[in-house]
C-alpha positions as CSV (number, residue, x, y, z in Angstrom):
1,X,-0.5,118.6,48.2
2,X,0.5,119.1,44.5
3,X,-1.0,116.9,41.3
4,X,2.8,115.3,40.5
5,X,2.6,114.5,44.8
6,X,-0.9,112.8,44.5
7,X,0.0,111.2,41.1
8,X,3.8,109.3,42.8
9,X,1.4,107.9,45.3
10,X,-1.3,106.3,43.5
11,X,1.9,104.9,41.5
12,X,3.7,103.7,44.5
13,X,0.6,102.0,46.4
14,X,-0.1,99.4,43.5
15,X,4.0,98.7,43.2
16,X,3.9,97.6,46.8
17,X,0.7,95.6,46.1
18,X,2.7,94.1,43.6
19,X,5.7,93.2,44.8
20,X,3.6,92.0,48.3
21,X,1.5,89.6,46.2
22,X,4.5,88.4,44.5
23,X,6.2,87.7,47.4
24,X,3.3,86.3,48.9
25,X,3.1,83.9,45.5
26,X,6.3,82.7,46.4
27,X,6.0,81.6,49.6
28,X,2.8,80.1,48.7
29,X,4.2,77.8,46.1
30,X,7.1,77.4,48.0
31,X,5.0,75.9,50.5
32,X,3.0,73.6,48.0
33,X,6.5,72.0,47.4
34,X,7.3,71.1,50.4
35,X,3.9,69.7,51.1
36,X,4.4,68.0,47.6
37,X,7.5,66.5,48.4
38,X,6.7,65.5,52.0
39,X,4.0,63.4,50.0
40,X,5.5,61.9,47.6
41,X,9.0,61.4,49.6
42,X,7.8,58.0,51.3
43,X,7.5,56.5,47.6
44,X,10.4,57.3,46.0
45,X,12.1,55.9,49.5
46,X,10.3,52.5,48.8
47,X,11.4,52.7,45.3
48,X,15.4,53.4,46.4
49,X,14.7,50.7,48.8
50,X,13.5,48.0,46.8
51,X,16.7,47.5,44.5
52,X,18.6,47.7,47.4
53,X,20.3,44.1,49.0
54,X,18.6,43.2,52.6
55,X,22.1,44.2,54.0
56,X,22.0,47.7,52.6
57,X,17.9,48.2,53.4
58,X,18.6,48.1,57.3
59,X,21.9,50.0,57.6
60,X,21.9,52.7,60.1
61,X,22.4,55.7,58.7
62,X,21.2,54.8,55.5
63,X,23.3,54.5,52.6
64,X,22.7,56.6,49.7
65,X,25.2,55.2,47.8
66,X,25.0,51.7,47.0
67,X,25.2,49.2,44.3
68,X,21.5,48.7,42.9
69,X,19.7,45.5,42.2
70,X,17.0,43.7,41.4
71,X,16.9,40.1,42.4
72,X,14.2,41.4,45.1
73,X,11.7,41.9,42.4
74,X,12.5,38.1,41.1
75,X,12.3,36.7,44.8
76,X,9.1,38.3,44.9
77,X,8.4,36.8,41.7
78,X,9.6,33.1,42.9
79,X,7.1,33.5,45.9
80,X,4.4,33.2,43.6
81,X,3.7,36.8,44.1
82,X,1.3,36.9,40.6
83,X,-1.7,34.6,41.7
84,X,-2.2,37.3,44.6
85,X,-1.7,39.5,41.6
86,X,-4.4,38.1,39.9
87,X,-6.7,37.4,42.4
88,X,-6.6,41.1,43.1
89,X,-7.2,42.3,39.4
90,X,-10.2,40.2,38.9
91,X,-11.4,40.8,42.5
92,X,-10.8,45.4,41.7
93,X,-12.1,45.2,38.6
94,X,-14.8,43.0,37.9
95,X,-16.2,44.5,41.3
96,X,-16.1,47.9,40.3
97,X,-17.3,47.0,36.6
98,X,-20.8,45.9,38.7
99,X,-20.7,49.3,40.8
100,X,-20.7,51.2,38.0
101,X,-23.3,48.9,36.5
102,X,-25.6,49.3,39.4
103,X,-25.1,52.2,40.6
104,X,-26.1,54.5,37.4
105,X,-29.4,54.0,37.1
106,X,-29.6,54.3,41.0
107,X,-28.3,57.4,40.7
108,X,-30.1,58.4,38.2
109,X,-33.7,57.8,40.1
110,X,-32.6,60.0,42.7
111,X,-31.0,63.5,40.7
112,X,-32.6,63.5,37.0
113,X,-36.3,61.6,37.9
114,X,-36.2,61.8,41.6
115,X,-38.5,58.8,43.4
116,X,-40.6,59.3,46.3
117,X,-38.8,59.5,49.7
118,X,-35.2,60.0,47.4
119,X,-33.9,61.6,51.0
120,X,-34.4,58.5,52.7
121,X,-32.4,56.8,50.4
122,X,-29.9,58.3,50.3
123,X,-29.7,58.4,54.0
124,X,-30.0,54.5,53.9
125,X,-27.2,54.0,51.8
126,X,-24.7,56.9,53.6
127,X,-25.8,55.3,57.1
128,X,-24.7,51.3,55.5
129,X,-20.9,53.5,55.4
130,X,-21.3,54.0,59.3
131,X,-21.5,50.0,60.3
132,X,-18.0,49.0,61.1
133,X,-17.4,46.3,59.1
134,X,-15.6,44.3,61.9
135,X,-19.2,43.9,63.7
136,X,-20.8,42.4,60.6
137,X,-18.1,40.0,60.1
138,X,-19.3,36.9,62.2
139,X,-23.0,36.5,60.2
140,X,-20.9,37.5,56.6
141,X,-18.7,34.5,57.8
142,X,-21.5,31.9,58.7
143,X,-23.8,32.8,55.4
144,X,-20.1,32.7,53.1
145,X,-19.8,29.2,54.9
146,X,-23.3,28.0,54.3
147,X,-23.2,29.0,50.6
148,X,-19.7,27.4,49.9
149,X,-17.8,31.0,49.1
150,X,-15.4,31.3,51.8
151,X,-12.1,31.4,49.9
152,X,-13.6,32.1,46.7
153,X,-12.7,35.2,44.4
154,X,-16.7,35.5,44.0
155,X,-17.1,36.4,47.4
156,X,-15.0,39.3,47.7
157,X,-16.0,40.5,44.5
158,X,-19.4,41.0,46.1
159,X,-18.9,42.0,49.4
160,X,-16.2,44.8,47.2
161,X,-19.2,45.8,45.0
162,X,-21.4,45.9,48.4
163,X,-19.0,48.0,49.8
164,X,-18.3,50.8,47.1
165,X,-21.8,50.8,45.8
166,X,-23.4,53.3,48.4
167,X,-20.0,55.7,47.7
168,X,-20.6,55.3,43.9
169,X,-24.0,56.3,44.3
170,X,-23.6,59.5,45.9
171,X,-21.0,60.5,44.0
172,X,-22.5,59.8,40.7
173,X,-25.8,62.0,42.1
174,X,-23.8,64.5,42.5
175,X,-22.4,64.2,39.3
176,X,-25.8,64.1,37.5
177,X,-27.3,66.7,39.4
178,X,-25.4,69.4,37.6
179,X,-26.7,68.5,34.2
180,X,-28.5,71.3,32.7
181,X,-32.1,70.2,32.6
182,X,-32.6,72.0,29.1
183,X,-30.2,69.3,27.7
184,X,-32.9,66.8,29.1
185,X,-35.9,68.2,28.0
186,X,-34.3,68.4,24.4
187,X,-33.9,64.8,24.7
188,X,-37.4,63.9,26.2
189,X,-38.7,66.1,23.2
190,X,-36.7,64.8,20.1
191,X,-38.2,61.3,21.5
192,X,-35.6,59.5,23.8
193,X,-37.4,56.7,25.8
194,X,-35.7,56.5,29.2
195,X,-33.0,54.0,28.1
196,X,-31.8,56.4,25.4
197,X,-31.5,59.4,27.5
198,X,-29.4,57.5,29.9
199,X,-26.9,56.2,27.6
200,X,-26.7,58.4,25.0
201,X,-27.4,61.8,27.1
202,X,-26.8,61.4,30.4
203,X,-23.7,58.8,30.6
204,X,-21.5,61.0,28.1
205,X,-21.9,64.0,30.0
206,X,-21.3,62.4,33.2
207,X,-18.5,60.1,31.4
208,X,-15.3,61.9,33.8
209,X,-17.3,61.3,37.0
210,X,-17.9,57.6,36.4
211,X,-14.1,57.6,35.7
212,X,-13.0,59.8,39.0
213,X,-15.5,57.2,40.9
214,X,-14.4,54.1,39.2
215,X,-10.9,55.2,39.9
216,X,-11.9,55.7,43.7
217,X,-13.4,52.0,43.9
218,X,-10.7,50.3,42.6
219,X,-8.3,52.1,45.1
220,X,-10.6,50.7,47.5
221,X,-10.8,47.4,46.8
222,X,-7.3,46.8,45.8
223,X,-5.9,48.1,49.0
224,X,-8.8,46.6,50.9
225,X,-7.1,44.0,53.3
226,X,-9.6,43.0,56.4
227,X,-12.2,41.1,54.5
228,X,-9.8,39.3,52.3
229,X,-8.1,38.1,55.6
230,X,-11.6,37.1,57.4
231,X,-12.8,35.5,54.2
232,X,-9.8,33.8,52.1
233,X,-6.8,31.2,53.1
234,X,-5.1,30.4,50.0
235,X,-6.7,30.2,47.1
236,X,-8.5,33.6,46.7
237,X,-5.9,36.0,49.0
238,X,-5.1,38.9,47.9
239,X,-1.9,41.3,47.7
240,X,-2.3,43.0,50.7
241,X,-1.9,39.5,52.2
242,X,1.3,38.6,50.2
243,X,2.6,41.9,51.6
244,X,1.7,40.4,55.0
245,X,3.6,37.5,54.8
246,X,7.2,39.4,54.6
247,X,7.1,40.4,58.5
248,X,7.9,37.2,60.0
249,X,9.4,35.4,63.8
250,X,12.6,35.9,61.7
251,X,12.5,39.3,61.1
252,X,11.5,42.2,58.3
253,X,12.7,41.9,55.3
254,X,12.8,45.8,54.4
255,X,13.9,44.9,50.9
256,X,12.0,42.5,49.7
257,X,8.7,44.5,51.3
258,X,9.4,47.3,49.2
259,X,10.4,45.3,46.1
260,X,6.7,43.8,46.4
261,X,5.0,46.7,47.6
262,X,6.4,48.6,44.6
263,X,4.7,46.0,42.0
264,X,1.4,46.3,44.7
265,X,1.4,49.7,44.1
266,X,1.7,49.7,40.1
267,X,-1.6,49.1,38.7
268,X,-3.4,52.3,40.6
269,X,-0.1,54.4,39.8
270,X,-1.1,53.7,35.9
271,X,-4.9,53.4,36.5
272,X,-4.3,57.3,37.7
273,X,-1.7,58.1,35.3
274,X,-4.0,56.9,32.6
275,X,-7.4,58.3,33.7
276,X,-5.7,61.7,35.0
277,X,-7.2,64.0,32.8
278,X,-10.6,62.2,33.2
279,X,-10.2,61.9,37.1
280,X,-9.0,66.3,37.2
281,X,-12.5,66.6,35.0
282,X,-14.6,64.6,36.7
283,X,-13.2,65.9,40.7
284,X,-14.3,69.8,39.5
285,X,-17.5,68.8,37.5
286,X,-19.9,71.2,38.9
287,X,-17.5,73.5,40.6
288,X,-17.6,75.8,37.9
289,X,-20.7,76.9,36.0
């Protein structure tokens, strides 16, 4: 075999790699539309659905070409739809303000100054995520009763922070576990008592994880729906009640569900619209050193 033969080949070989790995980069993303769209398809369906009219919703085939609306949103808005609104907000957020609260320094004992038996702990908490909380409902129930909270915004704003606080805790571990311990010892050297090297050291540097988390509790409690029903009646329900109340002995009202299921839905669309860049930080902290 001549030079010029040996030298087209090793040309050739890497042209086919090539055009094989661009091919296959096709496909691939081709793929991660479809997956995309598959995903995001039952949304924008709600959204086409909820300024449709209750005759257009539940036509079979469905229409695609209709004269939009919107007195679904101000029915919604008639059925006092904003005190479940509300109820919801303070319920999310003041809940997740307290796990965040609590569950920094907790963290913090077991990744930067580790206590004794950390393992255990952490055990403990996962193994409180394993207890269904249907078979815990019945004594929550009794002691809400005896302590006046049933149907009382108080009470799910702690069982929420109960709830998310074992989740929050791991997460933020893991969080703080990949600070550099030379950043630390700088810190312990120029001075900073522990309540300095928390807040001024440690929480900026972990700043995109406590977002990603917070994000994650609030999805939680917002869309949390068993122990508002076990614990409220009417003044403290939530939205995921009001949802409830639009499948009725008369029917559903496929309209009017989406219309309110749309506004449901707003407040973690822009909560993760508004924290994305601090949520895509905070998910891949650590994955790269």
């Amino acid at each position: 075999m001549s030079f010029h033969t040996v030298t087209e080949v090793m040309t050739v070989k890497p042209a086919r790699r090539r055009r094989r790995g661009s091919r296959f980069g096709w496909i691939l993303s081709a793929l991660t539309w479809l997956v995309a769209l598959l995903i995001v398809f039952p949304f924008v369906w709600m959204v086409i659905t909820a300024v449709k009219s209750e005759v257009d919703a539940v036509t079979y085939p469905p229409k695609l070409f209709f004269e939009p609306t919107l007195d679904q949103f101000r029915i919604a808005f008639e059925n006092n739809f904003l005190p479940f609104f509300q109820n919801s907000i303070t319920a999310s957020v003041v809940s997740v303000l307290l796990v965040i609260v609590l569950a920094l320094p907790a963290a913090y004992s077991l990744s930067i100054r580790p206590i004794r038996r950390w393992k255990d702990v952490l055990f403990f908490l996962l193994s409180t995520r394993m207890l269904p909380i249907a078979g815990a409902i019945i004594p929550i129930y009794l002691i809400a009763n005896q302590l006046g909270l049933l149907d009382q915004i108080v009470l799910l704003v702690i069982m929420y922070t109960a709830m998310n606080l074992p989740l929050a805790v791991w997460l933020i571990r893991s969080f703080m576990v990949e600070i550099p311990k030379e950043v630390l010892e700088a810190a312990r050297v120029d001075g900073a008592n522990f309540y300095q090297e928390l807040y001024r050291v440690v929480l900026p540097m972990v700043a995109p994880g406590l977002a990603a988390t917070a994000l994650l509790c609030f999805i939680f409690s917002w869309n949390e729906f068993f122990l508002a029903r076990s614990l409220t009646s009417v003044q403290a329900q939530t939205v995921p009640l009001y949802l409830v109340g639009f499948i009725s002995t008369q029917g559903l009202f496929l309209a009017k569900l989406s219309a309110a299921s749309l506004l449901a839905t707003l407040p973690v669309v822009l909560a993760g619209l508004l924290a994305q860049k601090q949520l895509v930080r905070g998910l891949s902290l650590g994955a790269i050193k």
